[in-house]
C-alpha positions in Angstrom: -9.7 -0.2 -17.0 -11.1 0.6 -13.3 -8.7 0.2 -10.6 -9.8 -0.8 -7.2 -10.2 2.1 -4.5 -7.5 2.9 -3.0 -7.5 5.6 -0.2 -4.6 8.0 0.9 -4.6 8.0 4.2 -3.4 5.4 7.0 -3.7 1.5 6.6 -2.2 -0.6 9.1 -0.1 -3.9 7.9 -1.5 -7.1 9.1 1.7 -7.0 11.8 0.5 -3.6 13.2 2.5 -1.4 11.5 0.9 1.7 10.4 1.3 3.1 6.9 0.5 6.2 5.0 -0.8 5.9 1.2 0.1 8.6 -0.6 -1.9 7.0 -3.7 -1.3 4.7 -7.2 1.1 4.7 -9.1 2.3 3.4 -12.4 5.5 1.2 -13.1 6.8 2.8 -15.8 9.4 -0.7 -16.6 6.4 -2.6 -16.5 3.2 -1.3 -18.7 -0.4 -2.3 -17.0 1.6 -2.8 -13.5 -0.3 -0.3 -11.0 2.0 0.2 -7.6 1.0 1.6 -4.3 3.0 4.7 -2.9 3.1 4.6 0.8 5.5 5.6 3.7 6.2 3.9 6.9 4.6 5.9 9.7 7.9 5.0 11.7 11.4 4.6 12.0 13.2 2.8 8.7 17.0 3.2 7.7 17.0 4.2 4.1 14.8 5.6 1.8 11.5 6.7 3.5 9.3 5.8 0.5 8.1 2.3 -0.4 5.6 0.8 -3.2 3.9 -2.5 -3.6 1.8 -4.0 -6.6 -1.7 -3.4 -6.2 -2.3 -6.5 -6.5 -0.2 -7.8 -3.4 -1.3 -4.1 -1.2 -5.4 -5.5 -1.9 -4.4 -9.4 -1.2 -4.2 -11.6 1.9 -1.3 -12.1 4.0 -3.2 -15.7 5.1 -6.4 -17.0 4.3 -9.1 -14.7 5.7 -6.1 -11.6 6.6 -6.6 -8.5 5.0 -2.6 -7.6 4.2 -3.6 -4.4 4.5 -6.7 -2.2 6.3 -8.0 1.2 5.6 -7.8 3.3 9.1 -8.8 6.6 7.8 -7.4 9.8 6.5 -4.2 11.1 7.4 
């Protein structure tokens, strides 16, 4: 199976937050689940990293709105 390119590097949420991608992961509860590793390129109580499904990183936030853009390497 070929997964989408992801890059590690920066992506900015569609709410201007910027993000670093560390890269894919898998969901070992959940066999065929890829996640996205990333970590919030500001201030957050609690843990400092975060995953999403691929799926939901590569989707739309609204019609037409990239959830996610690639801003280039870290």
């Amino acid at each position: 199976m070929s997964l989408p390119d992801v890059a590690a590097g920066v992506w900015r949420h569609w709410k201007g937050r910027d993000y670093l991608v560390l890269g894919l992961a898998h969901d070992a509860d959940h066999e065929g689940r890829t996640v996205v590793v990333y970590v919030p390129l500001y201030d957050v109580p609690g843990p400092r990293l975060a995953v999403r499904t691929l799926g939901d990183f590569l989707g739309e936030a609204s019609p037409g709105v990239a959830r996610f853009r690639y801003l280039g390497p870290a």
